[in-house]
Structures are given as C-alpha cells and as structure tokens.
C-alpha positions in Angstrom: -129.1 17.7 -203.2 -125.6 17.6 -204.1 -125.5 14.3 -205.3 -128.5 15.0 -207.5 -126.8 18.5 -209.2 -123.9 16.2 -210.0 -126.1 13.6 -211.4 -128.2 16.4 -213.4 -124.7 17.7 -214.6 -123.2 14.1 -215.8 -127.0 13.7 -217.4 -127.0 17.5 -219.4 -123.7 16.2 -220.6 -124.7 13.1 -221.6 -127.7 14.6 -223.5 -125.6 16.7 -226.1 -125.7 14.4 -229.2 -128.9 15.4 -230.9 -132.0 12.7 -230.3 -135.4 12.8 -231.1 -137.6 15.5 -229.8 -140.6 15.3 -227.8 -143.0 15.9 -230.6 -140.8 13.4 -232.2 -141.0 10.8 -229.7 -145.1 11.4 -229.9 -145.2 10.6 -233.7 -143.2 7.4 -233.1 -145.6 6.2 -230.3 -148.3 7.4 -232.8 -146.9 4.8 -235.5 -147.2 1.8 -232.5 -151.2 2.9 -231.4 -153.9 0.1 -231.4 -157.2 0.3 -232.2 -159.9 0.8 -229.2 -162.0 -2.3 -228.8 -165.6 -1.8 -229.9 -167.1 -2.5 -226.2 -165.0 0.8 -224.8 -167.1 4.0 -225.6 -164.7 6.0 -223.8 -163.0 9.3 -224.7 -160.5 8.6 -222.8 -157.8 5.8 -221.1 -158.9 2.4 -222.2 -157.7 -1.1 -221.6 -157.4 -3.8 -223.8 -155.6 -7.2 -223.0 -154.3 -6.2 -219.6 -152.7 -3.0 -220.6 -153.9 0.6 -220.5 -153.8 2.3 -223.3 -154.4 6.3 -223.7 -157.0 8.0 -226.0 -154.4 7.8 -229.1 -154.6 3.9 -228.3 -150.6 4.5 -227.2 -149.8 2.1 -224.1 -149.3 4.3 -221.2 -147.4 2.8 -218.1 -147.7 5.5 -215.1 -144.7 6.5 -213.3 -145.5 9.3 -210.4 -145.7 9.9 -206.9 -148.7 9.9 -204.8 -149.6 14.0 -203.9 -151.8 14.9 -200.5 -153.7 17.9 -202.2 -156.9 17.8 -199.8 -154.6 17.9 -196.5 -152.6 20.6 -197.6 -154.3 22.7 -200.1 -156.6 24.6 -197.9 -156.3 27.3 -195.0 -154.4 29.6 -197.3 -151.8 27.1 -198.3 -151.4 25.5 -201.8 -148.6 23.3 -200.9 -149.3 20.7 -202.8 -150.5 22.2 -205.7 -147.5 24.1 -206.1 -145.6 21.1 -205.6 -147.1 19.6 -209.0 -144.5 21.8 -211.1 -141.5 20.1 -208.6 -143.0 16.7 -209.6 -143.3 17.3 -212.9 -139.4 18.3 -213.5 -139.0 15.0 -211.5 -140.0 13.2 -214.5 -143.6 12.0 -213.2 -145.6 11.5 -215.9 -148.5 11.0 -213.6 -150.0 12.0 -210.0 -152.4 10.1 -207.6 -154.0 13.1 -206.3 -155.5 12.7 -202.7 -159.1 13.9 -202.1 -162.0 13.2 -199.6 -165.7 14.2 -199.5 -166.1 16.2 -196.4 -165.2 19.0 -198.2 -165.8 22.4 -196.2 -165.6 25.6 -198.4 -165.2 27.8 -195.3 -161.7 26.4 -194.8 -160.7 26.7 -198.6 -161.2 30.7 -198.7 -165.1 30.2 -199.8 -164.0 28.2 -203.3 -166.6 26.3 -204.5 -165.1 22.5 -204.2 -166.1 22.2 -208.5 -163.6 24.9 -208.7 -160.9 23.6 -206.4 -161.1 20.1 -208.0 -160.9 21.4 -211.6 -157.3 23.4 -210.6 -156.1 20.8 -209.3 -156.7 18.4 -212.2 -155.9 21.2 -215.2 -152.9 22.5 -213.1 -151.6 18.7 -212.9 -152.4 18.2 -217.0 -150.7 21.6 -217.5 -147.7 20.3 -216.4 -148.0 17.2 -218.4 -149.2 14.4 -216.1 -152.0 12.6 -215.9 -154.0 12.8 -213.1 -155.6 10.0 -211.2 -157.7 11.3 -208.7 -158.5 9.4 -205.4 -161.2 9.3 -202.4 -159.5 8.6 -199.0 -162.2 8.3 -196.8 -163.0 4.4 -197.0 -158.9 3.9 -195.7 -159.0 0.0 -194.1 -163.0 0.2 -194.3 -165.0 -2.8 -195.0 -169.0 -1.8 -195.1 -170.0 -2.2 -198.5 -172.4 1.5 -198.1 -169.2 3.0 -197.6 -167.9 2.3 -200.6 -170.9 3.2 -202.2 -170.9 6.3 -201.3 -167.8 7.1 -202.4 -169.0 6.3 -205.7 -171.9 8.4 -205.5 -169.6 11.1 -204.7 -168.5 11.2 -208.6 -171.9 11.1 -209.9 -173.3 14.2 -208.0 -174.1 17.0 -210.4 -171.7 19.4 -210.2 -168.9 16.9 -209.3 -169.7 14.8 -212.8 -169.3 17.5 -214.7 -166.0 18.0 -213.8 -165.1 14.6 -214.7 -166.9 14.6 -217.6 -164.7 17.8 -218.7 -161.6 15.7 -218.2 -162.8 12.1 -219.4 -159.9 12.4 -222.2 -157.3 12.4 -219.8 -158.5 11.5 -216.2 -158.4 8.3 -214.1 -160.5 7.7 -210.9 -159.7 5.4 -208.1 -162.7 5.1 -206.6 -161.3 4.3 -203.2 -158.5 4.3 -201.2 -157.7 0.7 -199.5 -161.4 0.0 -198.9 -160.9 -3.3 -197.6 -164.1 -5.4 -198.2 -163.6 -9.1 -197.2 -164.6 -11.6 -200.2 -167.6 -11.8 -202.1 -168.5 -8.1 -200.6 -165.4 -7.0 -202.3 -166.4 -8.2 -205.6 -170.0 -7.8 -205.2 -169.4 -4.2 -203.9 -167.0 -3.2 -206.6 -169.9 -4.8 -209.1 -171.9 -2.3 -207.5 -170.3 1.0 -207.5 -169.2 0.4 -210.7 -172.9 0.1 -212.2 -173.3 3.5 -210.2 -170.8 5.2 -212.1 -171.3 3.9 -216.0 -175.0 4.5 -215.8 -174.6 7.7 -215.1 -172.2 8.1 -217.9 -168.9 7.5 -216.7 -167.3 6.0 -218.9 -163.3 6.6 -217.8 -160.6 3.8 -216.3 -161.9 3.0 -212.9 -159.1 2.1 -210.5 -159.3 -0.6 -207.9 -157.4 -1.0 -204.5 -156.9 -4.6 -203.6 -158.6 -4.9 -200.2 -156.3 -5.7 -197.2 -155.5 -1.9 -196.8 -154.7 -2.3 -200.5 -151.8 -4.8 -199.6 -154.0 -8.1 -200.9 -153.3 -8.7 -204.3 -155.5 -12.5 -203.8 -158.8 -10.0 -204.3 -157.6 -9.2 -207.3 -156.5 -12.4 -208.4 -159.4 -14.3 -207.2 -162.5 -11.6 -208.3 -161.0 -8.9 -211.1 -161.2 -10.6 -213.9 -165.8 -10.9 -213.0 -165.0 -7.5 -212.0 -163.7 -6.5 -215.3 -166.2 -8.8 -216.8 -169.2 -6.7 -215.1 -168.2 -3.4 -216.7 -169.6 -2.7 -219.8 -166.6 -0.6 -220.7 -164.4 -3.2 -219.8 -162.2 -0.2 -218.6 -161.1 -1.4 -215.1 -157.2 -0.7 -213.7 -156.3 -2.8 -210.6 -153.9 -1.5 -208.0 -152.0 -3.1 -204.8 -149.9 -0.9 -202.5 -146.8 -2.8 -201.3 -145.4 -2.4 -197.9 -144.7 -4.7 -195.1 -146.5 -7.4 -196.8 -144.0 -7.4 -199.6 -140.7 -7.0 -197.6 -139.6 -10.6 -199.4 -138.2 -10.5 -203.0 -140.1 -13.3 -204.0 -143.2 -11.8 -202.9 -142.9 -9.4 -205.0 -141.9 -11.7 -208.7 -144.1 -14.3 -207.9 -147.1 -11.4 -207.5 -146.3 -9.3 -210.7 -145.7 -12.2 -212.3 -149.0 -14.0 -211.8 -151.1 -10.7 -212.8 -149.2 -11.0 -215.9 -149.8 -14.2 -216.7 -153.3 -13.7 -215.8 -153.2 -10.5 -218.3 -155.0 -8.5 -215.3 -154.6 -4.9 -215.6 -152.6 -3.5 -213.0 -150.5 -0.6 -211.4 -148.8 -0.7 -207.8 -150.3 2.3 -206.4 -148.6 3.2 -203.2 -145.1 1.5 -201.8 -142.3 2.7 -199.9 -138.8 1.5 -198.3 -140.2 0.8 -195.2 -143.2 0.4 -193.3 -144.3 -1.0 -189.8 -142.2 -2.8 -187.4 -141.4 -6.4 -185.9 -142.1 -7.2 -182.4 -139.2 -5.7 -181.5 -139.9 -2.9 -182.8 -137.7 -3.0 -185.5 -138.9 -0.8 -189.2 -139.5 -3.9 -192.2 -137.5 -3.1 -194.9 -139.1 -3.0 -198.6 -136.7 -4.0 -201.0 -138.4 -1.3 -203.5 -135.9 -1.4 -205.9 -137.1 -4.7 -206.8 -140.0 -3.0 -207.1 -139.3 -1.0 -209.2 -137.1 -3.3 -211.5 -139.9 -6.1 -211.6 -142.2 -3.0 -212.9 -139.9 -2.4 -215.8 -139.0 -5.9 -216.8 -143.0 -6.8 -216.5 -144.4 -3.3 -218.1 -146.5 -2.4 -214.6 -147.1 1.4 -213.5 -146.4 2.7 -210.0 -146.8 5.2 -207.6 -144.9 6.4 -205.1 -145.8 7.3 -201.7 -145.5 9.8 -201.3 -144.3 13.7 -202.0 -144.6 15.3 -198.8 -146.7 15.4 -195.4 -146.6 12.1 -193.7 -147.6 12.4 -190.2 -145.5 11.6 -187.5 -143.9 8.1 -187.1 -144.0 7.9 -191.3 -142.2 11.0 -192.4 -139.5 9.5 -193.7 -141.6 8.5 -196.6 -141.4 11.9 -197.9 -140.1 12.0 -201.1 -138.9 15.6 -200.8 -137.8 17.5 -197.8 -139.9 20.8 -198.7 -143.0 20.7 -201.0 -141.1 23.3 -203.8 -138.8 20.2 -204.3 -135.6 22.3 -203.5 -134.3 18.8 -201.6 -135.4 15.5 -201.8 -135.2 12.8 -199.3 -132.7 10.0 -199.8 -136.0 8.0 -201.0 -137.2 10.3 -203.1 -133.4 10.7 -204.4 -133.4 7.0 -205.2 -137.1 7.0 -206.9 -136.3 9.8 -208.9 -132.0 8.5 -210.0 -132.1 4.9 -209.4 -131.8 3.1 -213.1 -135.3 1.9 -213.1 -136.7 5.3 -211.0 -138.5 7.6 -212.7 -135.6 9.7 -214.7 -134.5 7.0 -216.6 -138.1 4.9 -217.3 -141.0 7.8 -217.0 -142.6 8.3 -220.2 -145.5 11.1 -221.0 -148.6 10.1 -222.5 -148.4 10.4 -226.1 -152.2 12.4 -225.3 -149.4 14.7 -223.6 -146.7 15.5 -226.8 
C-alpha cells in the first residue's frame, strides 16, 4: 500500500502541467472513428478488420479485471458490487462480470434476478466501464447442449430485455472455458450463435478458446467460419493464459499469429502463476510479457481476478479486501507496472 501512495504521490505531481481533459480526450478519439460496416446492425460494440470498435466507431482495447459478482453478491453481501468503484479508480476501463444460471432468489433477499443483473451492469457503466458479462457454468465442459443452454439463457424473456436495454454498451461471453473438442467447437459456437441473433441480439459475442480457455489452435483453426457464420460479423475471441503460456515465446508467437490472421481477440483471464510441476512446484507466468505483447500488438485483457479465489489460488487476488484499501503485490504490478492498467487503460469514447 505504501509503495502505491508513493507512486500516486510522484504521479499527482507529475500531472500538474495542464493536458487535455477527458471530454477533450473524447473529441480527439471522435476525430479518429470509422464508419460501421453495413453487415453490423448493431447499437452497440462492433468489429471490423480484427479490431473492436465502440458505438462512436472509436477502437476500444479493454483493460480490466475479472469480478466474481454471482459468488459474492448474495446472502446480504454486495462485495463485489461494491468493489466496482475500487476497480474503477484502478483505471479499468472494463469488467468481466461473473454470472451463472442457477440463480435462487431466496438467497438474494427475494430480488428478482432481472433486477439483480440490471445493478450490476448500470452500477459497472456508472462508474465508466464496460461491462462484459459472463456465464460460468459450462467451466472445462465439452457437451455441445451445455453450451446451448447457456445461450438460451440470454434469449429468455425477461433476461433479453435486459440485454437489449444495454446493447449500446454491453458485451456477452457466452461461456466460460467451455471446452468442446474440434468440429463440436465450431459447429456448437455456429449454433448458439444462430440462437442468439435470431432472437435479436445483435451485441459482440465473446468466445473462450476451448482447452479450459487456454487453446488458442480453436481459434486459429475455426474463428474466422465462426465469424463468417454471424450475420453481424460481431464476434470477439478470447484465450486465458496460465500454465500453458509459462514460455515467452508462447506467448509472441500466439498474439502474433492472431494478428497476422486479423482475428479479433482479447486475453480474458491470466495470472502470475498457476498449477504446478511434478514436484509440486507453482509455474510461473511471465505476465508482464503479457502485458507488454498486448500493448505493442493492440490486444485487450483481463485480469483474474479482484477478489475471492478459493483456497490453493488466492494469491491471484488482485486486492487484499474487496473495498480495494490494499492490493496484492499482483494486483500492485497490474495496476503500476508501465504497461498495467494506470499507464495504458483507456475509457471508451461511448464513456467521455
């Protein structure tokens, strides 16, 4: 905590010659917009030759932190929404918000789940990040139903509307790390895809890579006919990076391919560390290439994640309570390091 008052202190000081506002800063991105592409009917996000693009038609590169609202925003507690304001003076300038379908209304004081979902979402755009909300039930599965369902989820009724109310500013990964093998994974993602536009969805869909979302090859082998399949042509891939990244070159020769193959894409989830050698020793993520290899490349990320990790994985906790009174030495280094999200994060121009 210390180290980052001194930091905050070095960068108020920095900050006294007068620059560009905010509102400033929004007219200048206005000056750079593109034009959205006749096949996006959209509202909303858009892509259009790999990147993503916001509903000005400003590029928008994410920079946030993953958030665990559906663990820890029921039996009395709002922890992680109250959290959101934390991330937000963090410099986020968006949130993967966690949710499941096995909502139970008796264990969220009797709130509707319409109602829950809409303050989560406004309370995240009120504090000027986008939200990307998420489904974590299909974690590591591979049944193609399962996936299906998820996506049947967001085109119930009440559940659409609330999208629907949001389409300007919302994303939706459809699932977390469902991990269909081959042509299920591309005929599957075809599928709940079609679900979702027909029933007038029309905002970016995001896509885990399968591999418990660590297997970019998905990607680059089916999502550009993924892509292809979507009449909105308004598809966002994402890979998480953990052990399977623990190499440098990994990493390059990875980000560098999806650029090359202009294939729209974000890394999701990634920490320093995750799962162990035979001898039990933690694999080190060199996540500051990460995050370098972002910058230089123009990908979004996510980090996982802000608070709550179960036992054996808490030190992937960003901050060390959820008001963000101390952050971890991780989440010190994702928030301060010269490509973490202080010095790189910039708010959607949809946000000025």
């Amino acid at each position: 905590m210390y180290k980052y008052l001194i930091f905050l202190l070095i960068g108020i000081t920095s900050c006294l010659p007068v620059e560009s506002s905010d509102t400033d800063k929004g007219k200048e991105n206005l000056a750079e917009s593109v034009s959205r592409p006749e096949y996006n009917t959209s509202k909303g996000f858009f892509i259009k030759d790999g990147k993503l693009y916001d509903a000005n038609g400003v590029e928008f590169i994410p920079r946030g932190v993953n958030n665990s609202h559906f663990w820890f925003d029921n039996r009395d507690r709002n922890w992680a929404l109250n959290a959101l304001s934390a991330i937000a003076d963090y410099h986020s300038n968006s949130v993967r918000l966690v949710w499941q379908t096995n909502y139970d209304r008796k264990k969220w004081n009797n709130v509707v789940e319409k109602k829950q979902l809409k303050t989560m979402i406004k309370t995240c755009l009120n504090n000027g990040m986008i939200p990307m909300l998420e489904l974590h039930d299909a974690t590591g599965n591979e049944d193609a139903d399962k996936l299906l369902s998820l996506a049947k989820f967001y085109v119930r009724p009440e559940i659409k509307k609330i999208l629907m109310e949001f389409e300007e500013t919302l994303m939706i990964n459809i699932a977390n790390e469902w991990s269909g093998k081959g042509e299920v994974y591309r005929d599957s993602y075809k599928k709940a895809i079609a679900i979702m536009r027909e029933a007038g969805l029309k905002h970016t869909i995001v896509i885990d890579g399968n591999g418990w979302g660590q297997n970019i090859e998905s990607i680059f082998e089916y999502g550009q006919e993924i892509l292809d399949s979507d009449p909105e042509k308004n598809i966002l891939f994402s890979v998480h990076m953990y052990e399977m990244y623990r190499e440098k070159k990994t990493i390059t020769e990875r980000l560098e391919k999806a650029s090359e193959m202009k294939l729209p894409l974000i890394v999701g989830e990634f920490g320093f560390q995750h799962g162990e050698d035979e001898e039990k020793v933690p694999y080190q993520i060199p996540f500051q290439h990460i995050l370098s290899e972002c910058e230089r490349l123009g990908f979004g990320w996510y980090a996982w994640s802000w608070k709550g990790n179960s036992k054996g994985v808490e030190y992937l906790d960003l901050s060390k309570d959820w008001e963000g009174k101390e952050l971890s030495e991780w989440g010190d280094a994702i928030v301060n390091d010269k490509n973490g999200l202080r010095n790189t994060s910039k708010k959607a121009s949809v946000m000025h």
